[in-house]
KEFI-923463 format. One record per atom (N, C-alpha, C): residue in one letter; y negated, x, z. Coordinates in Angstrom, 3 decimals. Example, Ala and Ser with C-alpha at 12.3 -4.5 7.8 and 13.67 -1.06 7.14 Angstrom:
2
rest|yy|xx|zz
A|5.690|13.190|7.800
A|4.500|12.300|7.800
A|3.300|13.200|7.800
S|2.250|12.850|7.080
S|1.060|13.670|7.140
S|-0.030|12.900|7.870
END
This chain:
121
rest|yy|xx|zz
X|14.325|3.266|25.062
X|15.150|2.068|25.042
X|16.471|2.412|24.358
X|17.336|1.621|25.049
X|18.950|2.422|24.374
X|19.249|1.131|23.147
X|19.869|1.246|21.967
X|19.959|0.393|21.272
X|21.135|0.217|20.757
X|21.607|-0.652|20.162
X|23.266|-0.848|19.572
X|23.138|0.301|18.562
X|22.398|0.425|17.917
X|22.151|0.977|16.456
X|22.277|2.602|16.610
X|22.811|3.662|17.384
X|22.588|5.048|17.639
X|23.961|4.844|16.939
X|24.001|5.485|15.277
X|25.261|5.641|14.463
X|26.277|6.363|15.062
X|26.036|7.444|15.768
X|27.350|7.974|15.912
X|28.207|7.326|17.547
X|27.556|6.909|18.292
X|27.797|5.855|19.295
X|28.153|4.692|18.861
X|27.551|4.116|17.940
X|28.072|3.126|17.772
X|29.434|3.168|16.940
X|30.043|4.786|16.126
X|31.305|4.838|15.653
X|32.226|4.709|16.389
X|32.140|5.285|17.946
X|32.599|5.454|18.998
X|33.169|4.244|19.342
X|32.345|3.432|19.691
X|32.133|1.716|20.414
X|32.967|1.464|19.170
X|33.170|1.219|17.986
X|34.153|0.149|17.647
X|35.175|1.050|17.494
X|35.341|2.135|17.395
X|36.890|2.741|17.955
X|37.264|2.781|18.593
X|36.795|2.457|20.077
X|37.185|2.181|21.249
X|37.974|0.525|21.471
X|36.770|-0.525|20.678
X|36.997|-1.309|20.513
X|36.362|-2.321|22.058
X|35.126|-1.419|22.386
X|34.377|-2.007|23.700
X|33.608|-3.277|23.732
X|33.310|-4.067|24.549
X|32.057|-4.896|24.666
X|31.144|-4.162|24.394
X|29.873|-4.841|23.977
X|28.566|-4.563|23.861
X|27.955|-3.929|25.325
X|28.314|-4.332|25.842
X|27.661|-4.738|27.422
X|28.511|-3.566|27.846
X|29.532|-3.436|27.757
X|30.335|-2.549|28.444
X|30.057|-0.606|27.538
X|29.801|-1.075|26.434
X|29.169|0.427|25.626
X|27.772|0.766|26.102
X|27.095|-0.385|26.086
X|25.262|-0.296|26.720
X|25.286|0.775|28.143
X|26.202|-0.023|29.065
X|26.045|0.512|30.088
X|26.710|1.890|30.311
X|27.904|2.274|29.921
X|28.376|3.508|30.219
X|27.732|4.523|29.224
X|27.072|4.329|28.322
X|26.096|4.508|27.076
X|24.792|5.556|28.185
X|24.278|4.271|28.766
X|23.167|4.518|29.598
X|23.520|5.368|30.603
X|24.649|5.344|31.306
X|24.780|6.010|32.237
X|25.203|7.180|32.081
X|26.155|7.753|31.546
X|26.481|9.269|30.662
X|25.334|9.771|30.243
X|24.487|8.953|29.772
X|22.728|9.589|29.034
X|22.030|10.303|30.107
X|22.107|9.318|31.013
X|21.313|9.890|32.572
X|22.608|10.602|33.354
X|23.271|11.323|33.182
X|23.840|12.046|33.968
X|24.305|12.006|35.420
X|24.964|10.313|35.106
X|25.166|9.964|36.565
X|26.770|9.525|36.535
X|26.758|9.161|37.869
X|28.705|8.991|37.957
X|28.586|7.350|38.124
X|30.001|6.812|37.906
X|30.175|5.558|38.296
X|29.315|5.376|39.752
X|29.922|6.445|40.537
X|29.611|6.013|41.794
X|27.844|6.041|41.925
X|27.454|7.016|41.877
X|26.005|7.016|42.035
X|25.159|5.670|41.253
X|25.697|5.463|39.917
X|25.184|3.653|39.568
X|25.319|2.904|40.839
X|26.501|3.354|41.556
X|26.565|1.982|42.332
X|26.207|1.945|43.295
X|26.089|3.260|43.671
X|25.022|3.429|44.653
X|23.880|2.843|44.753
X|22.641|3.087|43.567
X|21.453|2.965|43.534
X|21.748|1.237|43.522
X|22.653|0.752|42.926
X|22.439|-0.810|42.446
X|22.629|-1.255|43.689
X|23.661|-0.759|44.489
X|24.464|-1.581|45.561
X|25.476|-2.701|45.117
X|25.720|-2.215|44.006
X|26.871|-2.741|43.037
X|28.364|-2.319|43.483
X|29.326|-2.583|44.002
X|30.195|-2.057|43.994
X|31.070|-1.508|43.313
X|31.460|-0.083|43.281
X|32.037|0.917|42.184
X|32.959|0.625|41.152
X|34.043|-0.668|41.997
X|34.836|-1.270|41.129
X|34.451|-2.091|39.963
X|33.307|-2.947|40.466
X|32.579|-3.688|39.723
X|31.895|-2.659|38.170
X|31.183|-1.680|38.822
X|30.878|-0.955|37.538
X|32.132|0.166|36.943
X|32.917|-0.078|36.962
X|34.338|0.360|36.418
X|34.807|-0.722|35.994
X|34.710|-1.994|36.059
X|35.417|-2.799|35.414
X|33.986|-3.465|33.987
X|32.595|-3.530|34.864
X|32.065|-3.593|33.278
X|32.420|-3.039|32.175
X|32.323|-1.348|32.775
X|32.366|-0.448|31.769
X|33.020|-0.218|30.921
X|34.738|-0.821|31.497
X|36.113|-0.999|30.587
X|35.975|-2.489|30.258
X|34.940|-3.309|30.116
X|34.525|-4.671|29.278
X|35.957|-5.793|30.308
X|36.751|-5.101|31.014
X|37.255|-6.310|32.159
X|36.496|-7.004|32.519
X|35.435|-6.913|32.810
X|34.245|-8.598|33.311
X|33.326|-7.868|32.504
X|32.581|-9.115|32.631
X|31.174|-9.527|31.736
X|30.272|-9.157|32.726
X|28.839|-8.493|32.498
X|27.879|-8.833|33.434
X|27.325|-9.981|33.165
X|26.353|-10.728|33.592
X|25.656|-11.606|33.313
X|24.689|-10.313|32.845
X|23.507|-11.037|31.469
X|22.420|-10.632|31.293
X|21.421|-9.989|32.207
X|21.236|-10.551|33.391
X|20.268|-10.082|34.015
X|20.522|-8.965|35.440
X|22.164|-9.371|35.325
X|22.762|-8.152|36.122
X|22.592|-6.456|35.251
X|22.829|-7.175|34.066
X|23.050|-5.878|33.123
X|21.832|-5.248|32.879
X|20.459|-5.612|32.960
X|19.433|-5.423|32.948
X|19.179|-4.819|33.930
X|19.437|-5.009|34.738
X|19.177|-4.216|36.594
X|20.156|-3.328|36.398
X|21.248|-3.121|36.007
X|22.192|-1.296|35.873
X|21.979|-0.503|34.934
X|21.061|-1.317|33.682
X|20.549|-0.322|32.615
X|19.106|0.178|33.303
X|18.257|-0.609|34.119
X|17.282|-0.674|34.439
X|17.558|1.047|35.594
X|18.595|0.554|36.075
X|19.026|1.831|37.123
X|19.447|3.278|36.613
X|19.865|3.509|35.812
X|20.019|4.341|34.789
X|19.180|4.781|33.938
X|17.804|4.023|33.559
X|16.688|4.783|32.934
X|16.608|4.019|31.629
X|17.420|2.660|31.647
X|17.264|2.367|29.926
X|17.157|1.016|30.037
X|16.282|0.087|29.439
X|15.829|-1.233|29.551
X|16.910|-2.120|28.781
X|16.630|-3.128|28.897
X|17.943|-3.999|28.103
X|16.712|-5.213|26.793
X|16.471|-4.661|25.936
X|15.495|-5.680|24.967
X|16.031|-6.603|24.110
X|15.706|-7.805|23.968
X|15.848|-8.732|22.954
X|14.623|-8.908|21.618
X|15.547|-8.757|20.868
X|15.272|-8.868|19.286
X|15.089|-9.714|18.181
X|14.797|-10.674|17.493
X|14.843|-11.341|16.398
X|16.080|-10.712|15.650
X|17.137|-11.268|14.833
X|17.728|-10.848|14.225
X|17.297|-10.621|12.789
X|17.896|-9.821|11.926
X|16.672|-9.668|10.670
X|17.173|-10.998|9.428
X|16.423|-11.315|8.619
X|16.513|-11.819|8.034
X|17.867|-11.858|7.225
X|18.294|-12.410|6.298
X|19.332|-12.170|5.819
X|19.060|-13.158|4.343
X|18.749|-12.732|3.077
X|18.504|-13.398|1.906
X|19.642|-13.076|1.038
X|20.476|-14.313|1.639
X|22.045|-14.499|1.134
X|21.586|-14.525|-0.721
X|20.559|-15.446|-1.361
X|20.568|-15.245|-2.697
X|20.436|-14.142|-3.262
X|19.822|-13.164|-2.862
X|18.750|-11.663|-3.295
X|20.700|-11.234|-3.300
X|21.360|-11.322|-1.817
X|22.711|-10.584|-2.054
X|23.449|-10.767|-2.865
X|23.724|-11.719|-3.173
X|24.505|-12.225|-4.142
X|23.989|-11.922|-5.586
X|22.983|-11.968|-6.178
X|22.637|-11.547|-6.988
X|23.045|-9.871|-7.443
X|22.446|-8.782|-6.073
X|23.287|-7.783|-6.748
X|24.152|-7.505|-6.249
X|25.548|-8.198|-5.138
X|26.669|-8.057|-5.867
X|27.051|-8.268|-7.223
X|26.602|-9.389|-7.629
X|26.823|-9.971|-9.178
X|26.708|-8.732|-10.154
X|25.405|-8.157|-9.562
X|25.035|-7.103|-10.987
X|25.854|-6.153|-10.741
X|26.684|-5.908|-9.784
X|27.325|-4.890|-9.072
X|28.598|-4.469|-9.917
X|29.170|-5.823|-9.429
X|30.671|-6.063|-10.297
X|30.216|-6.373|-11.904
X|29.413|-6.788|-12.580
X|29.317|-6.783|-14.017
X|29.010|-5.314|-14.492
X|28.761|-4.562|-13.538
X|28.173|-3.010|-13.970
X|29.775|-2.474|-13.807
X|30.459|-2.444|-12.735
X|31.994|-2.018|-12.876
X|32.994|-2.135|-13.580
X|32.306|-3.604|-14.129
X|33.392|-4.070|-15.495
X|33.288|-3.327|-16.531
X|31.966|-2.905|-16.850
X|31.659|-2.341|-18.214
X|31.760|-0.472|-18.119
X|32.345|-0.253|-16.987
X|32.271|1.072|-16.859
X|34.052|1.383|-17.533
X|34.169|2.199|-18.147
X|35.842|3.025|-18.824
X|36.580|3.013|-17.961
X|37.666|2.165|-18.025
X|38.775|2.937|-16.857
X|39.979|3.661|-17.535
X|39.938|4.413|-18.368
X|40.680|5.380|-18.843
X|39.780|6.625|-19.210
X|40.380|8.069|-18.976
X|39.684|8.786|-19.973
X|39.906|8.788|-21.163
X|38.812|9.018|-21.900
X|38.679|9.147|-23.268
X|39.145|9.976|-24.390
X|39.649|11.390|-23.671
X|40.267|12.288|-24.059
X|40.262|13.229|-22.841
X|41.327|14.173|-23.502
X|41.253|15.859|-22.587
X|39.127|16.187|-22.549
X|39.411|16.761|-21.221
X|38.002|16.903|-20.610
X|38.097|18.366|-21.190
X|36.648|18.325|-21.838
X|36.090|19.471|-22.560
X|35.160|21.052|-21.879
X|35.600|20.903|-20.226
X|35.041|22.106|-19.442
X|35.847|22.482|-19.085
X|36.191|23.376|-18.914
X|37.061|24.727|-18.159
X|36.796|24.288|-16.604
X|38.460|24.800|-16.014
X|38.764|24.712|-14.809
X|37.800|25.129|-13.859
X|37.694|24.884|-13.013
X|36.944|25.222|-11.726
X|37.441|27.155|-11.114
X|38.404|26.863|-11.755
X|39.433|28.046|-11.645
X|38.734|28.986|-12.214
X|38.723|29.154|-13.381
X|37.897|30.068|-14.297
X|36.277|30.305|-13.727
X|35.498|29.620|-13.431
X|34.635|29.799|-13.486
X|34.046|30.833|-12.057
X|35.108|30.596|-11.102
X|34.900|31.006|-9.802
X|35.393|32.326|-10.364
X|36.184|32.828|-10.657
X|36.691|34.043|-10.597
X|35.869|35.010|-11.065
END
């Protein structure tokens, strides 16, 4: 199953600055080693059509997009989103920033180890 969550793809996708839908699918299809055209082949999708998902110019509908991931070798799944315990967060931000406050922001004196310099040589 192909997922939003593959970190270094997904660095990609917001540097690109793609749809979801439009990263899923050219995602899926580069994975399986296929061309625009051959997707559109198997779908009977027309080529333009999967050139314009892919650059997020149109939307698929859900269940279109399911049938070109489906064609490509990769399912399209729905998820629960995870919980999110806004108090628990807030709490250690809180402890977060009271721990930063109390940390030195000056040094205290000249630092008492020898250069990096010295030691390599």
């Amino acid at each position: 199953m192909l997922g939003i969550h593959d970190v270094a793809d997904t660095l990609q996708f917001v540097r690109m600055g793609d749809s979801r839908a439009s990263w899923l699918l050219r995602s899926s299809r580069t994975r399986a080693g296929m061309s625009q055209a051959e997707l559109a082949r198997r779908t009977h999708v027309p080529r333009t059509v999967v050139n314009a998902y892919e650059r997020g110019a149109r939307q698929p509908a859900a269940d279109t997009l399911a049938f070109l991931l489906a064609a490509a070798g990769s399912e399209l799944a729905a998820r629960p989103a995870p919980k999110v315990d806004l108090e628990r967060n807030a709490r250690i931000l809180e402890q977060v920033l009271d721990l930063a406050e109390r940390l030195p922001t000056r040094r205290r004196g000249p630092l008492t180890f020898p250069p990096l310099s010295r030691l390599v040589s």
